[in-house]
N, C-alpha and C positions, 0 to 999 in steps of 0.2 A: 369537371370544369370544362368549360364550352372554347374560352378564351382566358389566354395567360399573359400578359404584357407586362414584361419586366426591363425596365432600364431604356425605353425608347426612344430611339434619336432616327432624323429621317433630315437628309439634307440634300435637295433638287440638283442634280447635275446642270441641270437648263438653266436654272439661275446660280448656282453657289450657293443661295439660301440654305441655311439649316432651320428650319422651324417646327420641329421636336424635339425636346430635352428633356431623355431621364425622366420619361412619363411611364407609370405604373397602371395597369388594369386589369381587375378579374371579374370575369361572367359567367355565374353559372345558372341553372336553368331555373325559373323563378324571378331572375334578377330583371328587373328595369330601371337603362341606367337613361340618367341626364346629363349630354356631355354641352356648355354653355360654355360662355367667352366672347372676348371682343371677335370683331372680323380679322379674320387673317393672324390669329392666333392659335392655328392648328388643327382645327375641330376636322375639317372635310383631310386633313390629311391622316389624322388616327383613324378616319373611319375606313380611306383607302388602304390603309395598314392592314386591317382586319380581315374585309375582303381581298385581299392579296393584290391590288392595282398597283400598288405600291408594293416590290419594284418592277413587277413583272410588266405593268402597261405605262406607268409613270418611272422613267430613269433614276433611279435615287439609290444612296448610301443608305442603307440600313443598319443600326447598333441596337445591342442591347440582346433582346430574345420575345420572341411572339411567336405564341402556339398557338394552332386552332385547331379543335377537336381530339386534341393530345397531341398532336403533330407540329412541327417548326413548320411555318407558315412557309418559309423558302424553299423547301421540299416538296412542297403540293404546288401542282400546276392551278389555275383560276378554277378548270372547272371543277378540280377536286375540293376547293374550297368553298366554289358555291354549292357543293350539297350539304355546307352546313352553314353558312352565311348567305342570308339572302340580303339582296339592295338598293332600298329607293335613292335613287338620285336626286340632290337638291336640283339639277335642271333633266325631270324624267323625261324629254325628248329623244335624251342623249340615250337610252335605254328602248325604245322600243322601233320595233323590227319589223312588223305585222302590218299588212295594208287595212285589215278593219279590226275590231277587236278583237272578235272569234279567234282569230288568225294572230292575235297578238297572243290573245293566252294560250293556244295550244302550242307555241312555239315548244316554251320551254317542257314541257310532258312529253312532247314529241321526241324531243334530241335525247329522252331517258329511255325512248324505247315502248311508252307505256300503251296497251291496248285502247282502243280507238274506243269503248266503250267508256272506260277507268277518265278517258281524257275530257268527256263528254261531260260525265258526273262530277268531276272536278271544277271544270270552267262553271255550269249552274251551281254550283255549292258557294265557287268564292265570291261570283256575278252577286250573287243573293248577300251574301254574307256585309259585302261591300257596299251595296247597292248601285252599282253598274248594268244591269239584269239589261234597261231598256237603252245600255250603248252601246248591246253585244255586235248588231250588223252595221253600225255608223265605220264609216272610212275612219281611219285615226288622225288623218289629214286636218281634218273638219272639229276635231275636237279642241274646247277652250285647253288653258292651261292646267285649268284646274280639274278637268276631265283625265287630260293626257296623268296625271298624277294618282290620280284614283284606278286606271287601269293600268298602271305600272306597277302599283302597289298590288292587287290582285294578283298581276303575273310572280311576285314576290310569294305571295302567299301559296300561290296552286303547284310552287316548287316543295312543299311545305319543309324546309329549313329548318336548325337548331336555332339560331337566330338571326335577329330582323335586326338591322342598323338603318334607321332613317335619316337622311341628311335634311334638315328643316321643313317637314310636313306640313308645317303650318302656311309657307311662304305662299302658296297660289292657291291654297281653298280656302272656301269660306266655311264660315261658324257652324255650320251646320255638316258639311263634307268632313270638316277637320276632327271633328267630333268624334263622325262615324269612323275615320281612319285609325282615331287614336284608341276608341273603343274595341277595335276589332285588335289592335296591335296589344292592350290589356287583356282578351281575351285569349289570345295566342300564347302569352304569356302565361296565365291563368291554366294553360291547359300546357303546361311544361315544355313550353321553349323558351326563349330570353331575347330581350329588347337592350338597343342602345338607342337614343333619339339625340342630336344635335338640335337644339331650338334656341333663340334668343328669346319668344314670348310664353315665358316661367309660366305665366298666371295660368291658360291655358290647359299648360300640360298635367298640372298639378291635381287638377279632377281626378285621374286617370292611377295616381299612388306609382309613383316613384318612386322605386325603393331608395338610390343609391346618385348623388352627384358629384360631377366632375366637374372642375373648372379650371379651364386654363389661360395663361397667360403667357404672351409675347412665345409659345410653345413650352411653356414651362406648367406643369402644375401646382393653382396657388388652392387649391380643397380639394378633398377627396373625402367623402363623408357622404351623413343621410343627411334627409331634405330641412329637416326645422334647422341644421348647421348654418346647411346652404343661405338660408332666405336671410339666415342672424350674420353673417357672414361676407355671403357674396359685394364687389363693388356695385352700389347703388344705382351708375352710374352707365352702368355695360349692361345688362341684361334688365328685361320688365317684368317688373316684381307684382304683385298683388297691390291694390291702394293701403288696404290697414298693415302691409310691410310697410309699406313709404310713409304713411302717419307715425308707425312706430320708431322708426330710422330717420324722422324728418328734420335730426341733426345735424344728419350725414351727405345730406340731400346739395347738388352745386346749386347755383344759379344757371340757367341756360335763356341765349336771347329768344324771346318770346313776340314780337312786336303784334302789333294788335294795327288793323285799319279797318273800316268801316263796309261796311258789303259794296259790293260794284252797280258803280250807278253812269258807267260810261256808257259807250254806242256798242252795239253787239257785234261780238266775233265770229261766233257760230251759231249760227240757224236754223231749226230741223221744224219743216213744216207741213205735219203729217206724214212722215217720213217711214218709211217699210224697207228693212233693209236683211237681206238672206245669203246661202250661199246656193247656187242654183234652183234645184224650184225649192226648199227651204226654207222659209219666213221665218228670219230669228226674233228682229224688233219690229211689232207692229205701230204704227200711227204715230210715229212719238213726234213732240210738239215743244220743243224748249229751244231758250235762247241766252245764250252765254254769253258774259260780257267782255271786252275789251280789259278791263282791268281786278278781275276776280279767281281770286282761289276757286278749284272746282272739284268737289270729292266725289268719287261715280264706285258707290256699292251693291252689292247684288251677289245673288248664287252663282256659282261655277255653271256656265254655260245662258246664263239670264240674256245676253248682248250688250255687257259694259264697255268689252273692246270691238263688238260689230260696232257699235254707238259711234266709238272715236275714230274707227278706219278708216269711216267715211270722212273725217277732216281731211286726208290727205286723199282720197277718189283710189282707196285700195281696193273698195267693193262700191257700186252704184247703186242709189237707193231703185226700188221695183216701182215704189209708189210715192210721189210727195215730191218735196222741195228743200234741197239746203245750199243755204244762201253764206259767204265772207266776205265780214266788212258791208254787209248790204247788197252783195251782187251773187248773182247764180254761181255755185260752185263749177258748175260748169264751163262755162269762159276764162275760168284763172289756167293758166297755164302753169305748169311740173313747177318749174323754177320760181313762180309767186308763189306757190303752195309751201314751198321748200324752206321759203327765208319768212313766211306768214308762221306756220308752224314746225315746230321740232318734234318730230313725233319719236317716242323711244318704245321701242317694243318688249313686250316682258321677257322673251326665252332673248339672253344677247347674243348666242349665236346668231341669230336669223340676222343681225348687223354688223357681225365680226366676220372680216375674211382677208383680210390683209397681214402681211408677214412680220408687221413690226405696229409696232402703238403711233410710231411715226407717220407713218404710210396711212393707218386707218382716220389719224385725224387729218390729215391734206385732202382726205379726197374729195369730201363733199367743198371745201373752201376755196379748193383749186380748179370744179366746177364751176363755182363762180364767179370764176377770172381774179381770184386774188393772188398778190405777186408770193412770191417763195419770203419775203419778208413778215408781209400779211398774216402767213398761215403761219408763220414762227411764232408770231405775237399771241393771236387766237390762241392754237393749240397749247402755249404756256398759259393763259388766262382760265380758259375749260378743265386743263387738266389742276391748276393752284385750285378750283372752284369745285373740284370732287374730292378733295382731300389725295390725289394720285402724284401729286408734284416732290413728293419725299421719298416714293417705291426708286431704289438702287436702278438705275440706268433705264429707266421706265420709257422712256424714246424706241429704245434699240428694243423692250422687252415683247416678244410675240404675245398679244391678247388671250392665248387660251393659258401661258404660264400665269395669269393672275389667278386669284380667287374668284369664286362665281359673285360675290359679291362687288372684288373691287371691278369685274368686269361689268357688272350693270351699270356702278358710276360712270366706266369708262362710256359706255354707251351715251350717258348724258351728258357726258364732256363730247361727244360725236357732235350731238343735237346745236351743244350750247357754242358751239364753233362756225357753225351756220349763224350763230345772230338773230333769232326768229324772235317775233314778238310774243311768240304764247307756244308753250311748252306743253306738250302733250304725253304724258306719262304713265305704261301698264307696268303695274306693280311695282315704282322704283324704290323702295324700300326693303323689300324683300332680300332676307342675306346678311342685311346690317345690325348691327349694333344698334343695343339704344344710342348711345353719344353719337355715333357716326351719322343713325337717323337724323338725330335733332339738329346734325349740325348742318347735313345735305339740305333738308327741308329748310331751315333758316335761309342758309343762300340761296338753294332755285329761286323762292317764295320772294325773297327779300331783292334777289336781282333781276324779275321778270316784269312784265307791265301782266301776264295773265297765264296760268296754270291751270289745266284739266288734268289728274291723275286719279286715275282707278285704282282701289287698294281692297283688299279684303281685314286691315285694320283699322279697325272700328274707330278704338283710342287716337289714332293717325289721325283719321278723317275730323274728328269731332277737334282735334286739341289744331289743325293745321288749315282745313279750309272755313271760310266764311260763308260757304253754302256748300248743299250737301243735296244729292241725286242719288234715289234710289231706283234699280232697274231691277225688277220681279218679274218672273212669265213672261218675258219678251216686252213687257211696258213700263213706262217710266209710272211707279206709285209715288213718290213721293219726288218734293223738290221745296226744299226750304232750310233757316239755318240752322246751325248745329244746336245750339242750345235748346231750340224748340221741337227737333228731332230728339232729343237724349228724353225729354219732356214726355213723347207718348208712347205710352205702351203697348198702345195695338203694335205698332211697328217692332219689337221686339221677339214676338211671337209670330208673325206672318209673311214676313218676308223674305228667312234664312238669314236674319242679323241675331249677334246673340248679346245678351247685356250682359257686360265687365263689370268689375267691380267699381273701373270710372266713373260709368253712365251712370249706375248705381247713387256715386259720390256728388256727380253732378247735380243728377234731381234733388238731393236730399242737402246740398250747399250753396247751389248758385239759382236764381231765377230763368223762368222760361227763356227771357230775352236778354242777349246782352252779351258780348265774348267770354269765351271760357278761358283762363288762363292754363298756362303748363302746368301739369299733371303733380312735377314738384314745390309747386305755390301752393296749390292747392292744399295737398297732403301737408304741407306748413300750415295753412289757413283749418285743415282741416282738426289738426290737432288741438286748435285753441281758437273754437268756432264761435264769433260773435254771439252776447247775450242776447 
């Protein structure tokens, strides 16, 4: 037995929080588990349990008894634990060390000692295996997020570990990346070591045969069992199920606000014309030529590293285009100054570190509003409005709470409560779903959506984009293919198969129950609708 977790309770010194109770787990080699649940019901803290973060890097009371490798986890120092627990990080920035890749993976061979040959053979083996081979000499600087994730993952593998716990794999790659990671982590598996995966998008994982799921609540375990349990079982309502689970359950199914408006027919917000935009001499997005309106949902999909987030940097002048023209509001992005950019757009960036760095939740939200000369009343109001508007206004003393004590989750909304404090007209969003909860998504996305005059966010969820925005932007090879609305995208299947998107069982549902044109409703109307499909 690989891992033993009997009776587990872990409660944060930094906050008082306890959130584990009297959680039970066993893995042994063979095993792939699925550990699921709302956000900030324990998931990333059983996994710190594992690898020993918890309590040796994370301050916390530990109960109960957890062994790893036959051994009580409290007795082995980290690095004695990572020779048998390897670990992707839900934010793998925070994991790599290496200025290019080369130099990323041979970190860890290196600090074992291993001959300069053995370390060579390895990095091409898991390079290949991964498919990363052509991001061996790229700076890691330079890499999307959903790169940075694929070669954290590798450095997991070339340690080769008893097992692999991934913290939400799914969250920054796309359909085609996520595949290959999950492929390669059944394969490891396959070949007698053991998996643990945290994921909220079930559908996904399930290709891949999971032996065994977990799922918790409020830190509690409410299943423990295998997978047909799980899907007969699990709340409806929290994690994303299959569509013929949700036809089948489509009694158990809530109601969630859905509103529907008509595509954007106002003056345009941003304008990209013939636009080439790179990181020094590097041409990521060539020629692109679109124009975003003033009052329109925007879903911006594509492969990990395509230019979805070069595309939007340029809204705020983080990078300058090389070739072309982009215009706000009609005028050259160039004559807008910091501070028009600032209250025009919210821009939230995927990894929330790169926007947290203040000592209290307090502090990080004043800063941008006290830039612009709002009184200490102002930013009271604001900051209470942004933070009721992320769902964050109920976390115990959440004022006073330093940002990195949240979850990776609650800290991306925190981050949108940053943005929505500012007051900008049009929201700018990498990956803000990622981390959440079904309900938490639906409920985030209803308010941005519902309280903006215009939203761009970039996702690598398909079902997001299709069920959320009113048009849809795909970004392949560095150019915009496609731009049109959702339903007429779900509609062709060249795009399926050629652009690194992959068809869910949604898209599936879509073509085969709703017409080319026309909005699509929530996933759980549907799956109702679907059950008792007009004659």
């Amino acid at each position: 037995m690989i891992i033993d977790v009997r009776g587990a309770a872990v409660r944060y010194r930094s906050t008082g929080q306890q959130v584990l109770h009297d959680v039970d787990l066993t893995v042994e080699r063979g095993d792939f588990v699925l550990v699921a649940g709302p956000s900030g019901c324990g998931k990333s803290t059983l996994l710190r349990l594992l690898n020993g973060l918890v309590p040796h890097a994370y301050r916390a009371e530990v109960g109960g008894e957890v062994r790893i490798g036959g051994k009580a986890a409290g007795e082995q120092s980290i690095r004695q634990l990572s020779t048998v627990v390897g670990t992707l990080l839900q934010d793998p920035a925070k994991q790599i060390v290496g200025t290019t890749v080369v130099t990323e993976l041979a970190f860890g061979p290196e600090n074992l000692g291993l001959p300069r040959a053995e370390i060579r053979d390895r990095i091409d083996e898991v390079a290949t295996r991964v498919g990363i081979t052509h991001l061996l000499p790229r700076p890691t600087h330079e890499l999307s997020g959903g790169e940075l994730q694929l070669v954290a993952f590798a450095g997991v593998l070339i340690m080769r570990p008893d097992v692999v716990i991934v913290d939400e794999p799914l969250a920054n790659l796309d359909p085609d990346a996520g595949r290959r990671l999950l492929g390669e982590l059944r394969r490891f598996v396959d070949g007698g070591g053991a998996a643990v995966v945290v994921e909220h998008r079930v559908e996904e994982l399930l290709e891949f045969a999971p032996t065994t799921a977990l799922y918790l609540e409020e830190g509690r375990t409410r299943y423990l069992g295998d997978i047909s349990g799980f899907l007969r079982q699990v709340p409806v309502a929290h994690v994303k199920l299959p569509f013929d689970t949700l036809i089948a359950r489509a009694d158990e199914l809530p109601a969630f606000p859905h509103a529907h408006r008509p595509p954007g027919a106002g003056p345009s917000r941003l304008a990209y014309r013939n636009v080439s935009l790179g990181y020094g001499r590097r041409t990521v997005l060539h020629e692109a030529d679109l124009d975003l309106k003033a009052d329109e949902r925007v879903a911006v999909l594509g492969r990990n590293g395509a230019g979805k987030s070069t595309l939007l940097r340029a809204a705020v002048r983080l990078l300058e285009p090389s070739e072309g023209e982009i215009l706000v509001d009609g005028e050259p992005i160039a004559g807008r100054s910091t501070l028009s950019l600032a209250t025009t757009f919210g821009y939230v960036f995927q990894n929330p570190s790169q926007a947290l760095f203040s000592a209290s939740v307090e502090e990080e939200m004043a800063f941008g509003p006290r830039n612009l000369g709002r009184t200490p009343e102002e930013i009271a109001e604001v900051a209470k409005e942004a933070l009721a508007a992320m769902m964050l206004d109920h976390e115990p003393d959440i004022l006073a709470r330093p940002p990195h004590t949240l979850s990776h989750g609650q800290q991306r909304r925190l981050t949108v409560a940053l943005a929505l404090a500012m007051r900008p007209k049009t929201l700018v969003l990498d990956e803000p779903t990622a981390g959440q909860d079904l309900r938490t998504t639906a409920t985030f996305m209803e308010r941005v959506l519902g309280g903006m005059e215009s939203v761009y966010f970039i996702t690598h969820d398909v079902d997001l984009a299709l069920t959320s925005a009113d048009r849809i932007v795909i970004v392949d090879g560095g150019r915009i293919v496609a731009d049109a609305a959702p339903a007429e995208l779900a509609h062709r299947p060249d795009l399926w198969t050629g652009s690194g998107l992959r068809e869910t069982s949604l898209v599936r549902a879509i073509r085969d129950l709703l017409p080319e044109k026309g909005a699509i409703p929530h996933p759980f109307d549907l799956a109702r609708s679907g059950r008792n499909p007009p004659p």
